[in-house]
N, C-alpha and C positions, 0 to 999 in steps of 0.2 A: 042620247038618241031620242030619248023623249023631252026633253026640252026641259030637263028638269037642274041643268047642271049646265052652269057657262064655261068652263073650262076645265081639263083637267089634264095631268102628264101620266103617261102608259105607255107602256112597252109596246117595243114593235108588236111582236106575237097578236097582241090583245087591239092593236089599233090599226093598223094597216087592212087589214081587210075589210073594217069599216069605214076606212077611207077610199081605201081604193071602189068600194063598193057605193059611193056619195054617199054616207049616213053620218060623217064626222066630217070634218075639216082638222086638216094636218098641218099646224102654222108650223110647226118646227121641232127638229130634231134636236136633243141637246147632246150634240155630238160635234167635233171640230170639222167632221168629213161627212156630207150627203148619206143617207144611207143606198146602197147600190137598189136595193130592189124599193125604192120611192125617191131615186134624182129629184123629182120635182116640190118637194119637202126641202125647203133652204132649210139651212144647222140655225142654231140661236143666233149663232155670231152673226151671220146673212140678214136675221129677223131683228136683228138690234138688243138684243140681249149678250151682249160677248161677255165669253167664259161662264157661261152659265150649262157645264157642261156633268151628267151625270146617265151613268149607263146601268143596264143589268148586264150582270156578269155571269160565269158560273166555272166554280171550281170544285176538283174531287178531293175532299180532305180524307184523312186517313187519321189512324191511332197515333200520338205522340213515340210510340217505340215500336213502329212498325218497320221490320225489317230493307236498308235503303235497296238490297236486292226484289223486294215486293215492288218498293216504289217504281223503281226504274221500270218493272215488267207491268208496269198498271200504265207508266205514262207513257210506255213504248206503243202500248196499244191502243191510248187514246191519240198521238197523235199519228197512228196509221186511218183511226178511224176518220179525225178530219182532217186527212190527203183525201178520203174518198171523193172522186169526182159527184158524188149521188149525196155524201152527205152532207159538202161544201153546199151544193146544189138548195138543198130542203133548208139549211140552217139561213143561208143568203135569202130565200125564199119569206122567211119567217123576221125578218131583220137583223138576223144575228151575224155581229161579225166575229171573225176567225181572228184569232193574235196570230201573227207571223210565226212562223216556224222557229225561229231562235228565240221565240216567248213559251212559246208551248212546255215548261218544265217548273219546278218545284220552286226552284226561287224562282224564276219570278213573278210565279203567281203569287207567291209570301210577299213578294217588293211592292205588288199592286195593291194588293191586300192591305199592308199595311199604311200607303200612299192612302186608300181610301179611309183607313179610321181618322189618317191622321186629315182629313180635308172635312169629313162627315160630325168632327164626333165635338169637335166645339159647336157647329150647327146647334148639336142633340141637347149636351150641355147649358148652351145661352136660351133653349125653348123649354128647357127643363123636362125634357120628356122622359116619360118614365115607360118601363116596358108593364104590361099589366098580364 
């Protein structure tokens, strides 16, 4: 926003509101699907970047030997939380999409979870980056 930086990739949360605000320019989402609340943001694939696809996500981990009667009662409540029309609402608002309803559980956030190491982590490897 101060001209100090020609490009950069951010998260909806962090960039839509300066877009939608004119203070950035939104060339594209790296996502396979428009995001609903910035249709007018084409995905990479639209922008000539195809399969250059990479999201924020968020999931609730727990202890390795957490009882699976806790689990089930942790993920029964997160996914009442987003059915709420109010919270669907705010998260859409913010860029965030909702996994469908037959995602919202344990495995398959493990299945995505591990989809992403294993897409991310030769990346990390071939650039040699280190955590500091």
């Amino acid at each position: 926003m101060a001209g100090q930086i020609d490009i950069t990739f951010d998260q909806p949360t962090g960039a839509l509101p300066q877009v939608k605000a004119g203070l950035i320019k939104g060339y594209a989402v790296t996502a396979k699907a428009r995001l609903a609340s910035a249709p007018e943001i084409p995905t990479v694939d639209e922008a000539g970047l195809p399969g250059f696809y990479a999201s924020i996500w968020h999931g609730l981990w727990v202890p390795k030997a957490t009882p699976r009667d806790i689990i089930a009662k942790l993920n029964a409540a997160i996914v009442d939380a987003l059915a709420d029309a109010g919270v669907r609402q705010r998260l859409g608002d913010l860029g965030q999409d909702i996994p469908p309803r037959e995602q919202q559980n344990p495995e398959a956030l493990g299945a995505y979870h591990k989809a992403e190491i294993e897409k991310w982590w030769p990346i990390i490897k071939a650039a040699n980056l280190k955590m500091e």
